[in-house]
C-alpha positions in Angstrom: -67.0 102.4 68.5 -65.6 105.9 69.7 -61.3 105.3 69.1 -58.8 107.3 70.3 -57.5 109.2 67.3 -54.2 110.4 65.2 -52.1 113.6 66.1 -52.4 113.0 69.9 -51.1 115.7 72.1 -48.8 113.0 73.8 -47.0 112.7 70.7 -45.8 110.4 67.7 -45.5 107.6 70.2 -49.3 107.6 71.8 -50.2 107.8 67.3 -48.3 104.7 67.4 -50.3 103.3 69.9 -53.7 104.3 69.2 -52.9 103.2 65.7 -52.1 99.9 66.7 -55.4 99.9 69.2 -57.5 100.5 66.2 -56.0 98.1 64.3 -56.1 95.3 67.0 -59.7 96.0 67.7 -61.1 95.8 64.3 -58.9 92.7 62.6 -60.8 90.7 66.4 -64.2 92.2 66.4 -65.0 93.4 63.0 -64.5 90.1 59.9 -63.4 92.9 57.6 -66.3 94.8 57.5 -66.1 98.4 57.5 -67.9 101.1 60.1 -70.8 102.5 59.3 -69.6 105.8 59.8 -66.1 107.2 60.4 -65.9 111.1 61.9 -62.9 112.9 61.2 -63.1 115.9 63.4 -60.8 118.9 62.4 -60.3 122.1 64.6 -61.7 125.1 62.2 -58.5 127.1 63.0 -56.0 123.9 62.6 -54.0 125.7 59.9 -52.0 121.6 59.3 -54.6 120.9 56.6 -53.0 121.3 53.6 -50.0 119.3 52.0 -49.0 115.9 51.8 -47.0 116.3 55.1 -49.3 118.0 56.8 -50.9 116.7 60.5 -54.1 116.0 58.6 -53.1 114.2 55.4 -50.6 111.9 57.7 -54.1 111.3 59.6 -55.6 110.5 56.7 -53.0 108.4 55.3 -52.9 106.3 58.8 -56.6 105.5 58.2 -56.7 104.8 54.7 -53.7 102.1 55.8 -55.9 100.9 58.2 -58.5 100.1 55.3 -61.5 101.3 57.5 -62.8 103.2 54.7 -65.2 102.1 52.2 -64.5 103.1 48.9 -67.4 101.8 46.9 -70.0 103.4 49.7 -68.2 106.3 51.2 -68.5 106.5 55.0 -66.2 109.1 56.1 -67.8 112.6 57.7 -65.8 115.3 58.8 -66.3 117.5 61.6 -65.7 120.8 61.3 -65.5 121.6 65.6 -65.7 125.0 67.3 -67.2 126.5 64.0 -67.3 129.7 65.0 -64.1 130.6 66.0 -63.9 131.2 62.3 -66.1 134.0 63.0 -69.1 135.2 64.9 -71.0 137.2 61.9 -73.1 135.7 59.5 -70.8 137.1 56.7 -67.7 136.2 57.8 -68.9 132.8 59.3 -70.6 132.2 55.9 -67.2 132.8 54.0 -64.4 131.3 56.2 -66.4 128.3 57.0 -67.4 127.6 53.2 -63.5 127.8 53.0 -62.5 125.6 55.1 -65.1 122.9 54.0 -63.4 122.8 50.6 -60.0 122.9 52.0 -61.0 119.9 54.1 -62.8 118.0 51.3 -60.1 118.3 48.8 -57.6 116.9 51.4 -60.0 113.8 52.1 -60.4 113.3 48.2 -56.6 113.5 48.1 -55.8 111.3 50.6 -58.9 109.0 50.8 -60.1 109.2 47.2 -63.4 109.8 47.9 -66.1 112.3 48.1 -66.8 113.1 52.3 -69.8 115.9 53.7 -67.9 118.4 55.6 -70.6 120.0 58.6 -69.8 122.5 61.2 -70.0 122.2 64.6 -69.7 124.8 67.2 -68.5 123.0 70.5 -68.5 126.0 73.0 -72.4 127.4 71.9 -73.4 128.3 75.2 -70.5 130.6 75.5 -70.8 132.2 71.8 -74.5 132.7 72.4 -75.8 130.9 70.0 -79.8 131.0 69.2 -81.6 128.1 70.5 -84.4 125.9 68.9 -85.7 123.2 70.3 -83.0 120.5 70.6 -81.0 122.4 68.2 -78.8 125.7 68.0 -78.2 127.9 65.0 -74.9 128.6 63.6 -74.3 132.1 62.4 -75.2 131.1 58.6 -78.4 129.7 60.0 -77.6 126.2 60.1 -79.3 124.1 62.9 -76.5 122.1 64.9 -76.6 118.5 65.1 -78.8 118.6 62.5 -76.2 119.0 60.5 -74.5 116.1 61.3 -77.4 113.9 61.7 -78.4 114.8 57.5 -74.8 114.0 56.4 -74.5 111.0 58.0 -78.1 109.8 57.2 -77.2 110.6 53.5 -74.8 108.5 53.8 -76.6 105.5 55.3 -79.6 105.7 53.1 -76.8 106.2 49.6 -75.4 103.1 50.6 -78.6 101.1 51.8 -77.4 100.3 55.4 -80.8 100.7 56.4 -79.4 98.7 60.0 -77.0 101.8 60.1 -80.0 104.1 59.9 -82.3 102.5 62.3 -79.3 102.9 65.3 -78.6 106.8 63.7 -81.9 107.2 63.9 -82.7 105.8 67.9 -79.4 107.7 69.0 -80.9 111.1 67.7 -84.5 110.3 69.1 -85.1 112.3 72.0 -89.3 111.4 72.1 -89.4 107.8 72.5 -88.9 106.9 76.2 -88.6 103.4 75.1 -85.4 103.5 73.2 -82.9 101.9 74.8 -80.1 103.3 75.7 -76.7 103.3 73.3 -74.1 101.0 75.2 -70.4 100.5 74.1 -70.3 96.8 73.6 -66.6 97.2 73.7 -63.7 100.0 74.7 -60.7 100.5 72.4 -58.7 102.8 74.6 -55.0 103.6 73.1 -53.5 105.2 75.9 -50.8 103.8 77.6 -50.6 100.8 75.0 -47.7 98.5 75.4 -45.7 97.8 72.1 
């Protein structure tokens, strides 16, 4: 289920909404079961990380009270997006984006209580010329992109024996099989222009 998220550009009001949206959806579709997965996805130059009043920690807070996380099998990834704005060279890459994975896990384990992969993604790798392989490109520290994010979350699957989990992770990253069917939304929460 792709939801809108927190800190919308609209403003406190559309947070209110989208908020509400989430909640609506999941106490009618999901019998208190948690996702499978929950993506946090953080700029890598959004200086609002740290502090308790920061953007981030209020976003965290909002879905912690939303009790969509699982505590007891942790399934929160977070999303590190247009990675190399942090820088292009492998050093400097290397060290500001080590950096700002442990600023963003020790917000999560503040807020959330619980220990969450942080992976890098660069959004905008045609323009930044990253090296292609295959289905893949190479970050600057010579990380293959969405490789990344297909490990962390199949960590988390297989550490919490949601082997149903695992099965969809794994026909939504296969690219061979020309029999897997396509991933459908079975339903749309959209938050925008929410009435309440």
């Amino acid at each position: 289920v792709d939801t809108p998220g927190f800190n919308d550009t609209d403003g406190t009001k559309q947070d209110a909404c989208n908020f509400y949206s989430i909640k609506e959806f999941y106490d009618k579709h999901m019998g208190g079961c948690k996702p499978n997965i929950v993506l946090i996805l953080v700029k890598a130059t959004d200086t609002r990380i740290l502090g308790e009043n920061s953007s981030f920690a209020k976003s965290l807070r909002g879905l912690k009270s939303l009790q969509l996380i699982d505590t007891m099998h942790p399934n929160v990834v977070a999303i590190l997006t247009f990675g190399t704005s942090v820088g292009e060279s492998k050093p400097r890459y290397t060290k500001n984006i080590m950096a700002k994975k442990n600023i963003v896990k020790n917000a999560i384990f503040e807020s959330l209580n619980i220990h969450a992969p942080v992976v890098a993604l660069e959004n905008e790798y045609d323009d930044v010329g990253l090296e292609k392989a295959g289905d893949f490109t190479i970050l600057p520290d010579g990380t293959r992109q969405v490789d990344n994010l297909y490990e962390a979350c199949k960590k988390i699957m297989v550490e919490s024996w949601d082997s149903y989990g695992h099965f969809i992770l794994n026909k939504a990253y296969d690219h061979g099989d020309k029999n897997v069917p396509k991933v459908t939304v079975g339903k749309q929460n959209e938050g925008k222009g929410c009435k309440r």
